[in-house]
KOLDOZA-184073 format. One record per residue: residue in one letter; y, x, z of N, C-alpha, C in turn. Coordinates in steps of 0.001 Angstrom, whole numbers, padded with zeros to 6 digits, always signed. Layout:
! KOLDOZA-184073
aYXZYXZYXZ ...
***
This chain:
! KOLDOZA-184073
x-010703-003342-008750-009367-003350-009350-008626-004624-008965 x-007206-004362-008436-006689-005443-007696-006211-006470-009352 x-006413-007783-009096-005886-008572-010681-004394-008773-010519 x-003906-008595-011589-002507-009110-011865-001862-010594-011340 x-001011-010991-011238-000682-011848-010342+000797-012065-011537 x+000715-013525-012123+002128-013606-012521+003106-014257-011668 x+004013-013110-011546+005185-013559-010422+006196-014491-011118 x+006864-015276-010541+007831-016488-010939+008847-016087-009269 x+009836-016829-009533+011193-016855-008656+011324-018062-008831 x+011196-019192-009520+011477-020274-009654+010518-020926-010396 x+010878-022074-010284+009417-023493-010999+009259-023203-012078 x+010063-022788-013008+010033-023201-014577+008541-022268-014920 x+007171-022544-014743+006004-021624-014837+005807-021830-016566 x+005053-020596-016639+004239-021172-018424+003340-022598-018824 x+003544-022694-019416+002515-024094-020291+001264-023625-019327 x+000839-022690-019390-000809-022552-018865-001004-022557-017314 x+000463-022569-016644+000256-022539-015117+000481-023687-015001 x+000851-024608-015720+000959-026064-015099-000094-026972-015181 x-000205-027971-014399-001998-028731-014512-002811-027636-013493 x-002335-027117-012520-003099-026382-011622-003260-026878-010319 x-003779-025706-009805-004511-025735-008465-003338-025267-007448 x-002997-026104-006404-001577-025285-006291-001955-024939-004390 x-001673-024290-003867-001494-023798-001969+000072-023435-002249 x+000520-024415-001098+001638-024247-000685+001889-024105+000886 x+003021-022769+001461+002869-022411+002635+003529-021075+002722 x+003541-020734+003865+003997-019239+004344+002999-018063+003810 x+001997-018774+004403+000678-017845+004441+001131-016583+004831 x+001322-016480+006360+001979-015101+006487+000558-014273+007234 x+000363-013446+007002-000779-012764+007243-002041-013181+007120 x-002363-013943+005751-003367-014104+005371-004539-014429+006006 x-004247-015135+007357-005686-015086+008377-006499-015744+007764 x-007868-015510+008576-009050-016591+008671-009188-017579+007927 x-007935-018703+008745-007665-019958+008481-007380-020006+006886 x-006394-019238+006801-005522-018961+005467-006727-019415+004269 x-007718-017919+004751-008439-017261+003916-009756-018826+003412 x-009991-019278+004609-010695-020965+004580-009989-022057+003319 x-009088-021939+003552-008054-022477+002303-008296-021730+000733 x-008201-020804+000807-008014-019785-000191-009638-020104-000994 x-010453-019987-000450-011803-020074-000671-012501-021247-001136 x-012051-022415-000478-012168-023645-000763-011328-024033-002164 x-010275-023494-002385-009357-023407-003579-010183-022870-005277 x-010633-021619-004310-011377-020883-005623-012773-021791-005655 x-013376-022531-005196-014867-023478-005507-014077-024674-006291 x-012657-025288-006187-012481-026173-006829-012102-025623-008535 x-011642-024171-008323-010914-023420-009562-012463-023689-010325 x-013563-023056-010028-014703-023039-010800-015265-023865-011525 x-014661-024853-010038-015835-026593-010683-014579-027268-011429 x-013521-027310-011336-012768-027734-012540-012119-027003-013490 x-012365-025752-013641-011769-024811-014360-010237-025282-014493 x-009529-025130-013539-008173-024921-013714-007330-023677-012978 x-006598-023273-013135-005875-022315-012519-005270-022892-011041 x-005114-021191-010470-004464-021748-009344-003504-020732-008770 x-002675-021351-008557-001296-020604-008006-001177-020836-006514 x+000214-020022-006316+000590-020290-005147+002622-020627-004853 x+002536-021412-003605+004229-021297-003744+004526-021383-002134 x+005203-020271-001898+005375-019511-000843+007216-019382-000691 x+007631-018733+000332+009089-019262+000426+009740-017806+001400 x+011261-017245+000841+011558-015770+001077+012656-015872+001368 x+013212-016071+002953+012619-015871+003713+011949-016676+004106 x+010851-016292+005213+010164-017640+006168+011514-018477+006715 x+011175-019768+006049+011786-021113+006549+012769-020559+007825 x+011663-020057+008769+011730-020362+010185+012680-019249+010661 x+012623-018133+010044+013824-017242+009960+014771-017028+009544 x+015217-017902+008267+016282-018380+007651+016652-019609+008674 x+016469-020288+009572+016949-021167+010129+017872-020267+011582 x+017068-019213+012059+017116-019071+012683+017568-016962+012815 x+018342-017202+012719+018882-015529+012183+019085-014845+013314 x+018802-015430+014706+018373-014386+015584+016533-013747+015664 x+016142-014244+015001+014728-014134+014525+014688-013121+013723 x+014351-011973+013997+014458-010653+013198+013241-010200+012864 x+012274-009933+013881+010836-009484+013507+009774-010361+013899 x+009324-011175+012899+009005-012272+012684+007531-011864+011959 x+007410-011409+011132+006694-011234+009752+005409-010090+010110 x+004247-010988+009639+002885-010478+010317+002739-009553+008787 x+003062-010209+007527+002445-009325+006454+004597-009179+005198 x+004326-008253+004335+005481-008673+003568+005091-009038+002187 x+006123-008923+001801+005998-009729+000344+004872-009018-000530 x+004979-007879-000689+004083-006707-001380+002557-006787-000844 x+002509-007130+000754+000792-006993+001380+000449-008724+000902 x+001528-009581+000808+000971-010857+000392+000063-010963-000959 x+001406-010130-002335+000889-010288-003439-000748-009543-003545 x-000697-008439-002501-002035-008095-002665-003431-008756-002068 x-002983-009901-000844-003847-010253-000580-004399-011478-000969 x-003520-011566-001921-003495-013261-002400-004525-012860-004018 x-003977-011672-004587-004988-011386-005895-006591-011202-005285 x-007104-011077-004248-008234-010858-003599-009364-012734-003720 x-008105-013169-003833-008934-014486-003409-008765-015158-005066 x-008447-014692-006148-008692-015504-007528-007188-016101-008027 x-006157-016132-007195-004784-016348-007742-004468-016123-009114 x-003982-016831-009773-003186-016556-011103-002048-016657-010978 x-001216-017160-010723+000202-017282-010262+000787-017129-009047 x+002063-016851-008854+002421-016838-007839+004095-017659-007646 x+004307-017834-007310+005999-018602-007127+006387-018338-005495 x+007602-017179-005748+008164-017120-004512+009560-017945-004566 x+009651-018469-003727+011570-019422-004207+011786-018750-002942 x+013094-018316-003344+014469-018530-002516+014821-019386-001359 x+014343-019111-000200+014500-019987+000888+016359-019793+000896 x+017348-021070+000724+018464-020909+000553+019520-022194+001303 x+020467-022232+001301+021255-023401+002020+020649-024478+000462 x+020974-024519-000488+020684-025404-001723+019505-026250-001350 x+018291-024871-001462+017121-025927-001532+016380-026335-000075 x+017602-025561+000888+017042-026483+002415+017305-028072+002429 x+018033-028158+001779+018731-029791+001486+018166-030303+000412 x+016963-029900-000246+015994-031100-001300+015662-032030-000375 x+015810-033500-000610+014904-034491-000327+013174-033708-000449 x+012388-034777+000365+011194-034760+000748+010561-035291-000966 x+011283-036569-001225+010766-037179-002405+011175-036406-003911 x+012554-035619-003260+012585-034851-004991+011621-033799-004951 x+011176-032857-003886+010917-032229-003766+009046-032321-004939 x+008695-033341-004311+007499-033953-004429+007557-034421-005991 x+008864-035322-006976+008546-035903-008176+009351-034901-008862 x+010030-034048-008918+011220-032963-009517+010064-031822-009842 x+009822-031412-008579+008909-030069-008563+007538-029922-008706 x+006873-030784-008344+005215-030809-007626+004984-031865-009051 x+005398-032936-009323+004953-033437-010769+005794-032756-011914 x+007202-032996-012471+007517-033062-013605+007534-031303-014060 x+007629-030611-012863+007869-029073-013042+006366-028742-013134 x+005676-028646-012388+004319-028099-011829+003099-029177-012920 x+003750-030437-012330+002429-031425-012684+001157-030808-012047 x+001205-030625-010888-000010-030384-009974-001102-031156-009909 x-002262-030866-009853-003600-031877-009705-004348-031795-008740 x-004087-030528-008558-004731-030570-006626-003732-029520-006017 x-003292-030320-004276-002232-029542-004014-002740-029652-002442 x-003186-027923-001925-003940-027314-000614-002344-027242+000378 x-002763-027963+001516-001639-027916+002161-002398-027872+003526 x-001894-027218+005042-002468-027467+005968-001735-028549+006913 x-002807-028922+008286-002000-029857+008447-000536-030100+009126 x-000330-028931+009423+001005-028966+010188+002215-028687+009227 x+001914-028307+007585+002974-028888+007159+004059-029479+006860 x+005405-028857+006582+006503-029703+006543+007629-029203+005505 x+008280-029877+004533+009003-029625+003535+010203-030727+003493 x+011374-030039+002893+012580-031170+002893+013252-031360+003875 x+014612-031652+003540+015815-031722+004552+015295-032623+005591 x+015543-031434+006907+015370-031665+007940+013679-031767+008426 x+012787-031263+007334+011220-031194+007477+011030-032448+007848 x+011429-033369+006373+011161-034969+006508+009943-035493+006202 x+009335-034096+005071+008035-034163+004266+006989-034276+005129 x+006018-034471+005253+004517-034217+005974+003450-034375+004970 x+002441-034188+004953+000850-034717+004400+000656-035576+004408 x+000955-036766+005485+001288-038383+004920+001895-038600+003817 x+003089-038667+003529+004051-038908+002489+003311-037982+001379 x+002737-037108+001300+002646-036378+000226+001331-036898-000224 x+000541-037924+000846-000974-038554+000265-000402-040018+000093 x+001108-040144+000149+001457-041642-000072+001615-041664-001815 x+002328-040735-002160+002638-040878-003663+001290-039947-004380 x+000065-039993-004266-000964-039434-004945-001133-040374-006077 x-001286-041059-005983-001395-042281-007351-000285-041807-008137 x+000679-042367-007787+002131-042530-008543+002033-041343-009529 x+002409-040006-008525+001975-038464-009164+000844-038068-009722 x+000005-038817-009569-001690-038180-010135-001814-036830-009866 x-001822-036510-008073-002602-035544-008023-003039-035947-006915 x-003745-034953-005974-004872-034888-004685-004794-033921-003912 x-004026-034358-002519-003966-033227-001494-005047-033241-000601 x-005168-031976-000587-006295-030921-000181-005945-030658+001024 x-006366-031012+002191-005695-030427+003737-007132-030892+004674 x-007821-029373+004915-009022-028876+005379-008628-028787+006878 x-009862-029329+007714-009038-029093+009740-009313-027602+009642 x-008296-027449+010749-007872-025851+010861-009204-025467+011470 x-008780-023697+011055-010645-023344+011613-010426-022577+013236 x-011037-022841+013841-011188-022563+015082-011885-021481+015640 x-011825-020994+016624-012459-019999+016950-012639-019885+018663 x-013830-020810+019141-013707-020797+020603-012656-021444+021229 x-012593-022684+020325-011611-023606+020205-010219-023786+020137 x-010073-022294+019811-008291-021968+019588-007932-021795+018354 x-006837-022526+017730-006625-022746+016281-006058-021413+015732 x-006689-020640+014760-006827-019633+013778-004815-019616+013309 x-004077-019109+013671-002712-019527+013025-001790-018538+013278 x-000715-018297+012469+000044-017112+012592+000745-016513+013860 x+000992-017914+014115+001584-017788+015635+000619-016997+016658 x-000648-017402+016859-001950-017311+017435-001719-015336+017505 x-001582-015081+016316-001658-013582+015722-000515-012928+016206 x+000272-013379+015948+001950-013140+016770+001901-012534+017740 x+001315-013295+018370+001294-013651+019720-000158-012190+020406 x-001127-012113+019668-002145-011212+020494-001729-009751+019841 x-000821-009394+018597-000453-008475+018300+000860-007744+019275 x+001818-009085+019932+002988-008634+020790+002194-008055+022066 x+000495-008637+021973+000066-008361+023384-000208-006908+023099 x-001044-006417+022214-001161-005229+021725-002430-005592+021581 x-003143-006845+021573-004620-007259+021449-004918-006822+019825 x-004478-005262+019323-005118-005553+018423-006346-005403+017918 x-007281-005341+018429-008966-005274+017875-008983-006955+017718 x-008439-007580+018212-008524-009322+018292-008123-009707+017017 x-006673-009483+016819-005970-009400+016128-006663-009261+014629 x-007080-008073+014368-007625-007568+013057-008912-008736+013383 x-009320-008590+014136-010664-009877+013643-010588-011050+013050 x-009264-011552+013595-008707-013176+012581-008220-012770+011379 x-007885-011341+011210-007337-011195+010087-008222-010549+008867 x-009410-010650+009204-010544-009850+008561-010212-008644+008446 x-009291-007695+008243-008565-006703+008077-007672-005943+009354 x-007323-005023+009029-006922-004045+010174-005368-004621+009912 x-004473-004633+010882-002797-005244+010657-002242-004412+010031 x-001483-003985+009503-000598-003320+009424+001096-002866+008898 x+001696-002220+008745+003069-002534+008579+003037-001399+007539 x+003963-001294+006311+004286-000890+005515+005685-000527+005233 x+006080+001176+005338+007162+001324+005477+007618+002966+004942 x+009194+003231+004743+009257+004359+004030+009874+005186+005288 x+009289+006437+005310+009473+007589+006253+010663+007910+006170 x+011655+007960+007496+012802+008363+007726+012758+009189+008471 x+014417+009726+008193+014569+011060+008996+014981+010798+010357 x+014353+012113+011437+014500+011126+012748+015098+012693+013329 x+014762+012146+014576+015776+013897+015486+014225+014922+015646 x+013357+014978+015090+012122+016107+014907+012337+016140+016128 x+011872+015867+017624+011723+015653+018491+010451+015871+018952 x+009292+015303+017922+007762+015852+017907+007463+017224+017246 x+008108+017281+016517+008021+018575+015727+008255+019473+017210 x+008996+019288+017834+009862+020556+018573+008675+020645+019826 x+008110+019864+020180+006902+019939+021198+005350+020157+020518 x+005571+020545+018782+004239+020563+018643+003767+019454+017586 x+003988+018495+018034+003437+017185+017477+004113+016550+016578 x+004316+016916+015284+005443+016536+014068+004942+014918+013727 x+005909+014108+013281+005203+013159+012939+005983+012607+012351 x+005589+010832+011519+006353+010570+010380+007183+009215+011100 x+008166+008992+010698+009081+007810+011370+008998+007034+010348 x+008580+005917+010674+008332+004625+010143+009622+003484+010182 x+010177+002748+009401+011575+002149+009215+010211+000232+009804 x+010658-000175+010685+009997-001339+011221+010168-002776+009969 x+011078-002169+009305+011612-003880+008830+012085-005268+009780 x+011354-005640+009059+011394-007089+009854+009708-007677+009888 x+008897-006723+010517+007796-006750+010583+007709-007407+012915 x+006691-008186+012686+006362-008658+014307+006195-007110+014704 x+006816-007362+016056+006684-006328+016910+005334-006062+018113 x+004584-004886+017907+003641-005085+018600+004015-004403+019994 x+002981-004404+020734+003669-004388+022164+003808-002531+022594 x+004791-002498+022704+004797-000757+023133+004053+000265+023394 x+003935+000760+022686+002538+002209+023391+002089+003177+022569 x+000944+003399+022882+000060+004383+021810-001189+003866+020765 x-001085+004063+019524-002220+003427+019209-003054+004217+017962 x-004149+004087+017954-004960+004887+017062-005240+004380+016013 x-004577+004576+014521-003977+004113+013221-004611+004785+012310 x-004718+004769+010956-005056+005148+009782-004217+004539+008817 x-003881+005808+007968-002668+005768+007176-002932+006191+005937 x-002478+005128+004765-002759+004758+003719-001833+005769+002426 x-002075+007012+002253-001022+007701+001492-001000+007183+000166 x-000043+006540-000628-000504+006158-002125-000473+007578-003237 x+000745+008083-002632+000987+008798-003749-001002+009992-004021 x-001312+010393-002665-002289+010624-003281-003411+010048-003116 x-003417+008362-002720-004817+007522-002974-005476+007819-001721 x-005490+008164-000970-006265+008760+000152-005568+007729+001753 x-007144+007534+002911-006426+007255+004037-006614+008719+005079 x-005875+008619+005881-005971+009918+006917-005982+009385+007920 x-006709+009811+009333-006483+009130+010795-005269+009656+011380 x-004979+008912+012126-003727+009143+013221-003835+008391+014292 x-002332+008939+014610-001975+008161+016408-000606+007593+016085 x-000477+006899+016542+001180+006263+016316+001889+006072+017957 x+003063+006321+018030+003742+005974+019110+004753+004552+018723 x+004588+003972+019328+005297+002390+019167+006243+002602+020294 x+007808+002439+020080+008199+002035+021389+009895+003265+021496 x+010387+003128+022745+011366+003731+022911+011616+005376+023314 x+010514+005811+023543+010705+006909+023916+011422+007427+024925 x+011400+006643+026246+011925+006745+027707+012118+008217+028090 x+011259+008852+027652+011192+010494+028278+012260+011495+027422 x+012840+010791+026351+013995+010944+025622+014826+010041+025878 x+015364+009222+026335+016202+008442+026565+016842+007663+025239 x+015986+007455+024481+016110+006740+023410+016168+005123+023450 x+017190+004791+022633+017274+003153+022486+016930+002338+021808 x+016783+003173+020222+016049+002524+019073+014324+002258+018866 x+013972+001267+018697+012449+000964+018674+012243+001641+016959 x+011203+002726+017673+010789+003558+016325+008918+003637+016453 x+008732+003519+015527+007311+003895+014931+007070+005178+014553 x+006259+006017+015433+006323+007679+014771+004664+007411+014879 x+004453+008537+014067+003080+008408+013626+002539+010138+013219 x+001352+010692+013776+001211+012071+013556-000207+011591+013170 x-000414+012370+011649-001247+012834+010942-002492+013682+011343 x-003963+012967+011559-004601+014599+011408-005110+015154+010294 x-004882+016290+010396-005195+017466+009029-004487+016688+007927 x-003051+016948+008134-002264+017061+007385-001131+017689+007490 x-000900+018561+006171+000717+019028+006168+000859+018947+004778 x+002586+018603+004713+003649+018297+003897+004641+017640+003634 x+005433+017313+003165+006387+016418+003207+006593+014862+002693 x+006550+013816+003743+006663+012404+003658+007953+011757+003168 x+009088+012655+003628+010011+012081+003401+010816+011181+002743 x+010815+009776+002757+011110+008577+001908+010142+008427+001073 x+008845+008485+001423+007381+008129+001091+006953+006604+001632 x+006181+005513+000887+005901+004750+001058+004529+004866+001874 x+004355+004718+003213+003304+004612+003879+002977+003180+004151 x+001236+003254+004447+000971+001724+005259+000158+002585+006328 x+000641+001909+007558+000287+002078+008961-001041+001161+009508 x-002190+001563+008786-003276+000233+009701-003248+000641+011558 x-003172-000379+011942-003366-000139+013673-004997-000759+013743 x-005174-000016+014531-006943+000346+014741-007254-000564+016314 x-006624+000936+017041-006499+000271+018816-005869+000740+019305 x-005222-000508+020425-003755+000109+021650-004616+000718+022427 x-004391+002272+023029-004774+003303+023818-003976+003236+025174 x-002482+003081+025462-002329+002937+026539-000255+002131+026346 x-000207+001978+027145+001507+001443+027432+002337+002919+027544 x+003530+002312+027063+004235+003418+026325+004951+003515+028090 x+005162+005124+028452+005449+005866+029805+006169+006671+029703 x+007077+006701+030584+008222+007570+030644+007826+009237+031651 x+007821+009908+031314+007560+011233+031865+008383+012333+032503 x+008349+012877+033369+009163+013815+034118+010002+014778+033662 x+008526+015192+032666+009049+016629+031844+008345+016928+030415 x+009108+017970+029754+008240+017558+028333+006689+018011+028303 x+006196+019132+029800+004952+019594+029918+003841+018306+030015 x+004042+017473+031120+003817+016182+031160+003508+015529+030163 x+004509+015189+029624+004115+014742+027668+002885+015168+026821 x+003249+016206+027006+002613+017137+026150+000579+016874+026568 x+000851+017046+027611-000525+017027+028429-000910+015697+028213 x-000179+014555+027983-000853+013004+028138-000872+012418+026518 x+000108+013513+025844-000422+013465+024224-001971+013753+023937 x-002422+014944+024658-003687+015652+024274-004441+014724+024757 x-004734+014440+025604-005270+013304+026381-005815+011835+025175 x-004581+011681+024556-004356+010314+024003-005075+011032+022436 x-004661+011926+022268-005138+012237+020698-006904+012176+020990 x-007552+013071+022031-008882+012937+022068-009781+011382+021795 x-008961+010289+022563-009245+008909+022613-008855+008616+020957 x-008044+008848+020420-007583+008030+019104-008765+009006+017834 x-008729+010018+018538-010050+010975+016959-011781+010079+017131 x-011273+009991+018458-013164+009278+018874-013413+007772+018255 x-012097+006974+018400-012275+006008+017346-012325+005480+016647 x-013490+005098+015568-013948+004496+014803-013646+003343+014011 
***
């Protein structure tokens, strides 16, 4: 049973969340690294019995700076809160990434929020860290006023893997490749995107192959093609295998980047249904075809490869 998670929008937490255990960060797809943090957090929760929260920021910093930055986002707000109750969380604090609080000082940030609001006692930060107008803050400054504030930052070396640092970017980056069996390995978990079924031009339907159109968000984009998925139905609790097509659909002359996704042994209606899309494995690069017989023939092809895996 997933635990409750008390959500906050702003500092003002209860009497009982303050005097805690605090991780502050993106934590956008929960990797490895993340999860190294997370873990180390819950051995201090035990041995000092205090609570521990989190304070996380909507949008990512880095996309609010930067508003040609559209699909950015390895996990969303909803796969966070769930992956964050996994690791012992009691709180949560999402703020408002905003013009206001891009312009906190480094130091209010630190005696306003982190002491007189929070009064934090141990505060998990990694090391590339940065907070405050113009990302003035670092892990220095924030281990300069530990006395003053009476608390203790927590910043563990990043975890490695064949000497390449465990990090969102890292993930970004082998998911745009379509590396995802890699991918899901830093992430302990299979990737996936979470989204409500739209209506599209039944285009698969009309060759046979009906399938559900997935709305992308502002989810990272993985690299074009075919891939062999399992899909998370809530309404009735159940996963089902599939195939997903990522990509433009050249052999239609399509412009919009759509996610379609066909079900096996299933029929009924998705329509404005909340799906999650796990991606399993990229099967091949998305190909433009002559004719719809063609298609048709390199679908069958591709479905045999996506039922065989595991």
């Amino acid at each position: 049973m997933v635990k409750k998670i008390k959500l906050y929008k702003n500092f003002n937490v209860l009497q009982k969340h303050k005097n805690s255990i605090l991780l502050i960060g993106n934590f956008d797809g929960l990797h490895l690294g993340h999860q190294k943090l997370f873990n180390l957090a819950r051995k201090y929760k035990n041995k000092k019995n205090l609570k521990v929260g989190v304070i996380t920021f909507d949008p990512i910093p880095k996309m609010y700076f930067n508003k040609n930055l559209k699909n950015h986002k390895i996990s969303n707000l909803n796969q966070k809160l769930n992956y964050f109750s996994k690791f012992n969380v009691d709180f949560f604090i999402v703020k408002k990434f905003d013009k206001k609080f891009s312009k906190i000082k480094s130091f209010d940030f630190i005696q306003s929020i982190l002491f007189k609001k929070l009064n934090s006692k141990y505060i998990f930060v990694s090391n590339n860290f940065r907070f405050g107008n113009k990302r003035e803050g670092d892990v220095k400054l924030l281990k300069s006023f530990e006395n003053r504030f009476r608390y203790k930052i927590i910043n563990p070396k990043p975890l490695k893997k064949k000497n390449k640092v465990i990090s969102s970017t890292f993930i970004r980056t082998l998911i745009n490749k379509g590396e995802i069996i890699k991918a899901n390995q830093f992430l302990n978990r299979n990737w996936s995107i979470e989204g409500k079924v739209i209506y599209g031009r039944k285009l698969g339907r009309k060759i046979g192959f009906p399938t559900c159109n997935i709305n992308l968000g502002d989810y990272v984009i993985a690299k074009p093609g075919v891939y062999a998925v399992r899909v998370y139905l809530k309404n009735k609790k159940k996963y089902l295998r599939g195939i997903a097509n990522l990509g433009y659909r050249p052999t239609f002359n399509q412009k919009k980047l759509l996610l379609e996704v066909n079900l096996f042994n299933f029929s009924g209606n998705l329509y404005n249904k909340n799906l999650r899309v796990e991606f399993l494995k990229f099967i091949r690069k998305e190909l433009k075809f002559k004719n719809i017989d063609q298609l048709k023939k390199q679908i069958k092809l591709d479905l045999k490869i996506a039922k065989k895996f595991k």
